[in-house]
C-alpha positions in Angstrom: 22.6 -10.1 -0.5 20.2 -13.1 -0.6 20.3 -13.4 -4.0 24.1 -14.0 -4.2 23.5 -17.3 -1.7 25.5 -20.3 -2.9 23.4 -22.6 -4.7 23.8 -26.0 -6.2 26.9 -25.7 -8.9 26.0 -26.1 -12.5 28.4 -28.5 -14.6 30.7 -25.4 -16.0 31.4 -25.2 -12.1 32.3 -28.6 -11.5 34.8 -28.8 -14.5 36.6 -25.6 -13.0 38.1 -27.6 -10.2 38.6 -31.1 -9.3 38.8 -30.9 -5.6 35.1 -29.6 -5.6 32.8 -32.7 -4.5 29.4 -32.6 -6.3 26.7 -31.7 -4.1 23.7 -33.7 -4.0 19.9 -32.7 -5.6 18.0 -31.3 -3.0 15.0 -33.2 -2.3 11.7 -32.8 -4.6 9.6 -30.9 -2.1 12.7 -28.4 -0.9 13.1 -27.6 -4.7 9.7 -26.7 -5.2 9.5 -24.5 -1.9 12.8 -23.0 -2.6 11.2 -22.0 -6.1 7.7 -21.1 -4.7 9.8 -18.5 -2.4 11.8 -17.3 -5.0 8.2 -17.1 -6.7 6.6 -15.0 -4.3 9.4 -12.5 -4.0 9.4 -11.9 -7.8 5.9 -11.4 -7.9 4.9 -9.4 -5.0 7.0 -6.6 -6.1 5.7 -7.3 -9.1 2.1 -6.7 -8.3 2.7 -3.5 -6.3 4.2 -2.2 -9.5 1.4 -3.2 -11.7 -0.9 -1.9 -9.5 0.7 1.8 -10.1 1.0 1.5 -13.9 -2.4 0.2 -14.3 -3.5 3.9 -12.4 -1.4 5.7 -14.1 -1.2 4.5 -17.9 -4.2 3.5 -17.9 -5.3 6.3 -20.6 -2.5 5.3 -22.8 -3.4 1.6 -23.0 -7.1 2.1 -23.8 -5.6 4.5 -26.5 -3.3 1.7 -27.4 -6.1 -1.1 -27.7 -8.5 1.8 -29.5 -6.2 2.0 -32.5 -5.3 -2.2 -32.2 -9.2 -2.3 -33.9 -9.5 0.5 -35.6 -6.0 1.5 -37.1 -6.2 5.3 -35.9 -3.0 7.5 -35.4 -2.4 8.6 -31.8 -3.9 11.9 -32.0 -7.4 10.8 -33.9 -7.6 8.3 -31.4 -7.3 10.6 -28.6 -9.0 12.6 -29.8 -12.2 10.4 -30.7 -11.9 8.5 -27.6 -12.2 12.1 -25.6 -15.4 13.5 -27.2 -17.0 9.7 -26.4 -16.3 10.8 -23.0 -14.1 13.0 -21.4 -11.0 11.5 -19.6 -13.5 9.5 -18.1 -13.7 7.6 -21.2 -9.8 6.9 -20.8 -10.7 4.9 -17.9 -13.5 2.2 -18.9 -12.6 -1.1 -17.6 -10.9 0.3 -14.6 -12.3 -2.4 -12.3 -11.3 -5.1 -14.8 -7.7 -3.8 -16.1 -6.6 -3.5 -11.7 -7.9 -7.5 -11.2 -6.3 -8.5 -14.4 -2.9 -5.9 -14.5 -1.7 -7.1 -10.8 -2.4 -10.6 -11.3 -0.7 -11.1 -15.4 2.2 -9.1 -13.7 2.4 -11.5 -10.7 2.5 -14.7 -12.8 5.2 -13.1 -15.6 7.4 -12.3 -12.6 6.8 -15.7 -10.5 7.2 -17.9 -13.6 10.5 -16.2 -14.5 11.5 -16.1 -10.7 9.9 -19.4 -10.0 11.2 -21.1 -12.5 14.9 -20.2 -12.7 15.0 -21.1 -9.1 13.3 -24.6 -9.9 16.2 -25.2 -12.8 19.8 -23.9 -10.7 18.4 -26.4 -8.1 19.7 -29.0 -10.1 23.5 -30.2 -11.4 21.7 -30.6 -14.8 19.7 -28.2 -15.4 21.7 -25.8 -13.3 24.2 -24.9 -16.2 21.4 -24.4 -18.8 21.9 -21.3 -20.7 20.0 -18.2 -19.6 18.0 -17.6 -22.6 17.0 -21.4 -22.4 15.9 -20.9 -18.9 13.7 -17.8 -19.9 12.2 -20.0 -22.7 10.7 -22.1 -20.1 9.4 -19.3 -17.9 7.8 -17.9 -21.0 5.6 -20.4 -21.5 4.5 -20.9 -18.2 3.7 -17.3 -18.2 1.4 -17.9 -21.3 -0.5 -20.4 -20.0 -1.2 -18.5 -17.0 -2.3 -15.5 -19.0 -5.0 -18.1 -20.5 -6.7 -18.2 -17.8 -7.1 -14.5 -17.5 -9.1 -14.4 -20.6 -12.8 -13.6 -19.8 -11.1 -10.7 -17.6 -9.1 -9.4 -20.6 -12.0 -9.7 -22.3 -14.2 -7.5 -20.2 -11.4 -4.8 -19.9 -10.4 -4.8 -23.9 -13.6 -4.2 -25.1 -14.8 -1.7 -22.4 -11.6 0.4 -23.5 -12.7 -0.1 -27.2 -16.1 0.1 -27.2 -16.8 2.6 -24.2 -20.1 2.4 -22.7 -22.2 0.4 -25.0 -19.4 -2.4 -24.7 -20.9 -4.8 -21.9 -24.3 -5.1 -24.1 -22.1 -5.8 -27.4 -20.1 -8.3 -25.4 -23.4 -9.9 -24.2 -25.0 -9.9 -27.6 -21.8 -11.7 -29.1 -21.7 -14.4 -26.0 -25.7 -14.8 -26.8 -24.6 -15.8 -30.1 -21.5 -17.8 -30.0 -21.7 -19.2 -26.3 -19.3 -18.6 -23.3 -16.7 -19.4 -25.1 -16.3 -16.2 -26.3 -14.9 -15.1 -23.3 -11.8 -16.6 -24.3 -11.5 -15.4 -27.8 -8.1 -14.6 -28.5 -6.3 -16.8 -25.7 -4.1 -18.7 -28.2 -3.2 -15.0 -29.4 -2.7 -13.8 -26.0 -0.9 -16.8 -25.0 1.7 -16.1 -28.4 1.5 -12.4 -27.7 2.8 -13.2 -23.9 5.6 -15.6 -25.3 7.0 -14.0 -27.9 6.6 -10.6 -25.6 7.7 -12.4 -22.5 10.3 -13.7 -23.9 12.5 -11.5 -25.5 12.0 -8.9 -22.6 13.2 -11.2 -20.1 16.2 -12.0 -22.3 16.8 -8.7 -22.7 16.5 -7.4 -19.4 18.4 -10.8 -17.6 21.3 -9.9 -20.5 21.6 -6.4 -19.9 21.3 -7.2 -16.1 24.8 -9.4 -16.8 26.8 -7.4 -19.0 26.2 -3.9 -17.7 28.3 -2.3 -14.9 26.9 -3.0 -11.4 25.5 0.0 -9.5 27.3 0.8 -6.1 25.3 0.0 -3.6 25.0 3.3 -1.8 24.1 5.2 -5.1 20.2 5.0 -5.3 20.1 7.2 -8.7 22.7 4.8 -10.1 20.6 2.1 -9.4 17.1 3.5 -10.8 19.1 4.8 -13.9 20.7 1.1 -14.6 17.1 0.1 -13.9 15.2 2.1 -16.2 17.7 1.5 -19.1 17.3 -2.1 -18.8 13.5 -1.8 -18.3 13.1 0.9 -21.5 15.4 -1.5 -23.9 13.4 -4.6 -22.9 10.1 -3.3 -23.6 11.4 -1.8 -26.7 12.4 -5.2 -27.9 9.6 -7.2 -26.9 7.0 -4.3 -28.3 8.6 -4.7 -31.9 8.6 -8.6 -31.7 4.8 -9.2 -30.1 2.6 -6.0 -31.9 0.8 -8.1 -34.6 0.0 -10.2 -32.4 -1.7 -8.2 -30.3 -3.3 -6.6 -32.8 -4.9 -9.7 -34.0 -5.9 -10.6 -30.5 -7.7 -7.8 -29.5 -9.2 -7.2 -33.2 -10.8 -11.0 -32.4 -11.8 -10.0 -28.9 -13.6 -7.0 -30.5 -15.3 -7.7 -33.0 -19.3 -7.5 -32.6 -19.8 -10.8 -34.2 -17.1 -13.9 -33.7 -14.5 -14.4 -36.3 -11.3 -16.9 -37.3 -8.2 -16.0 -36.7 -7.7 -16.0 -40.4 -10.7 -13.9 -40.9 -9.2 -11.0 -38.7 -5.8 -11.2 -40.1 -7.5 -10.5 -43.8 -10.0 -8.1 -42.2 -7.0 -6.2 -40.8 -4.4 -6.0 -43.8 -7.4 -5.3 -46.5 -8.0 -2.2 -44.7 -4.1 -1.0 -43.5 -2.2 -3.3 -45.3 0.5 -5.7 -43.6 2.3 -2.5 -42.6 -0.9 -2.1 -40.5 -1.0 -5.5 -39.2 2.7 -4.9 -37.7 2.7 -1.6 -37.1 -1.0 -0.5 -35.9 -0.6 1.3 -32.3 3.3 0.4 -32.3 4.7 3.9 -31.7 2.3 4.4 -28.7 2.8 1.2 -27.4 6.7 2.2 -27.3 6.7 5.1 -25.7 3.7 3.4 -22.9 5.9 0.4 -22.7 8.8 2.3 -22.6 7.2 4.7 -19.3 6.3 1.4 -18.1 9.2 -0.4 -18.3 11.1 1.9 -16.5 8.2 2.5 -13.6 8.1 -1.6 -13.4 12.0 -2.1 -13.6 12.3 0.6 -10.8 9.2 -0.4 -8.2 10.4 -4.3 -8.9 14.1 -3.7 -8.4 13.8 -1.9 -4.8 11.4 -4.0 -3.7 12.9 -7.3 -4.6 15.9 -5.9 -3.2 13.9 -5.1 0.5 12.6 -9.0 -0.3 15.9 -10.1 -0.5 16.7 -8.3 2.7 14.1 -9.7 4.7 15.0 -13.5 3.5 18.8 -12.6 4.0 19.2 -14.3 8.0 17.4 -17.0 6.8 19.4 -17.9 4.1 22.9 -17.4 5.5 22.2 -19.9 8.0 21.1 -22.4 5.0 23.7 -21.7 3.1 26.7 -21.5 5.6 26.7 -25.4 5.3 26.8 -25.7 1.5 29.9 -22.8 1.3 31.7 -25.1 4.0 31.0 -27.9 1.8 32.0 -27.0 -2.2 33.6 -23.6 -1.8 32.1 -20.2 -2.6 31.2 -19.9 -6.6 33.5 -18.3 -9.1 32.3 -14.3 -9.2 31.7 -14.4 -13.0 29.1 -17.7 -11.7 27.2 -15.3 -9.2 27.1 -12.8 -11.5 25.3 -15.0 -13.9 23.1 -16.5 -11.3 22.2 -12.8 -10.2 21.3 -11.9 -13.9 19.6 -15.1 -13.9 17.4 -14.7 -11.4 16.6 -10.9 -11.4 13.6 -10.3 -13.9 11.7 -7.2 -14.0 8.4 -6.4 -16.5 7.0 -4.9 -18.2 5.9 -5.2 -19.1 5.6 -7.0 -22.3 2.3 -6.3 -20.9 -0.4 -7.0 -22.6 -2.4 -4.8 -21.0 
């Protein structure tokens, strides 16, 4: 497969075997198109699989963002949000939540994808550990979701505030300025992080230590998939849920507040077991059905990307097996892990 392509050894390598000669950097500009590549093949997938959740969860996560402000259980939320509306009312900020869901999903998977490819091009950064690599991906994933925000903004408070939300967002920017657009971006760049993150860990750790799926066995495949995409979101749910309760609380609000403010706002009514925990057991079980619809729809069709780039790459990297030998397995199987995100996810949809 194209993913299992020799690529410049990482210093554990070189220390394996002394008759290996060290192979050069690549130049600067094949690096970066080597990563853009690897980029693109992450993220396209990625989008496509977006595009589906953001269809089909769509009622869960304006459910999800409902009780973020207000503090609701599942079932008085759904249950408000339906007499608002109908399911109609599940499905404000549509237009919004399919411009924004694609394109956050296209930058977590590009910047994971992107970026590992950047790093194993080089002998020294090549043999960083995985979860170091993923720290860097994370934050360029936050910074793209930054400029996201007047997007976000538009679909989180459509979802909250139904139909009279585009006049209360106007009202508030007639008050405090444009900038209100991004309210919440340093929370939604944190949220993306420390949600980012962890799934990515997650997933490229479970992606390394659990038995490969044969080949020929597609429900092997999808059920390896969907474990790894279920556990990731899991973890990253737990870790990033204040967070994003704080973030969209700010977004919300009909007049601007501090961050502080809307942390004191939140625990005086719930307590800081409602700061933590508001909307967390319906974001698991929509991350969860996420997770798994992501890990799946990314996995097959990186794996069709991979196929497509494979006769280009064996003739690129004929010449580098010829010249420092074929990795160690246990190597590829960390490069694969490595370099095979998929989701979720930690969406912060």
């Amino acid at each position: 497969m194209a993913h299992m392509r020799v690529v410049a050894a990482s210093p554990a390598e070189s220390t394996a075997t002394t008759t290996r000669p060290a192979p050069s950097p690549k130049p600067l500009g094949q690096v970066l198109a080597d990563a853009g590549n690897k980029a693109l093949g992450g993220g396209l997938p990625g989008m496509a699989a977006m595009a589906t959740q953001v269809l089909s969860l769509m009622w869960l996560r304006t459910t999800i963002n409902y009780q973020y402000r207000y503090g609701t259980d599942t079932t008085t939320a759904l249950r408000t949000l339906y007499k608002e509306g109908g399911v109609r009312r599940f499905y404000r900020g549509l237009l919004p939540a399919m411009v924004q869901g694609p394109l956050s999903r296209f930058g977590d998977t590009a910047a994971n994808a992107g970026t590992l490819s950047l790093l194993d091009a080089y002998p020294s950064t090549a043999g960083l550990p995985v979860g170091v690599k993923t720290l860097v991906a994370s934050t360029a994933a936050g910074c793209f979701r930054v400029l996201l925000m007047p997007v976000d903004t538009v679909k989180t408070i459509m979802q909250v505030e139904g139909k009279d939300a585009v006049a209360a967002l106007w009202r508030k920017v007639a008050t405090g300025g444009p900038g209100v657009l991004y309210h919440g971006a340093l929370a939604s760049a944190a949220a993306t992080f420390v949600g980012h993150y962890p799934w990515f860990a997650t997933y490229n750790y479970l992606n390394a230590v659990l038995p490969k799926a044969p080949a020929d066995d597609l429900k092997a495949k999808l059920g390896r998939s969907a474990i790894m995409g279920f556990c990731s979101s899991f973890v990253s749910d737990c870790c990033s849920n204040s967070i994003r309760v704080i973030k969209t609380t700010k977004q919300t609000t009909r007049e601007p507040m501090s961050y502080p403010q809307v942390a004191r706002m939140i625990i005086e009514k719930d307590g800081v077991l409602g700061l933590m925990g508001r909307g967390l057991k319906t974001k698991i079980i929509a991350n969860g059905l996420q997770g798994i619809c992501f890990s799946i729809v990314w996995r097959m069709g990186q794996d069709w990307w991979d196929a497509q780039q494979q006769p280009q790459s064996q003739a690129a990297g004929h010449g580098e097996e010829q010249a420092a030998g074929a990795a160690p397995a246990h190597v590829s199987q960390a490069r694969v892990a490595a370099a095979s995100p998929a989701e979720s996810s930690a969406s912060a949809k």
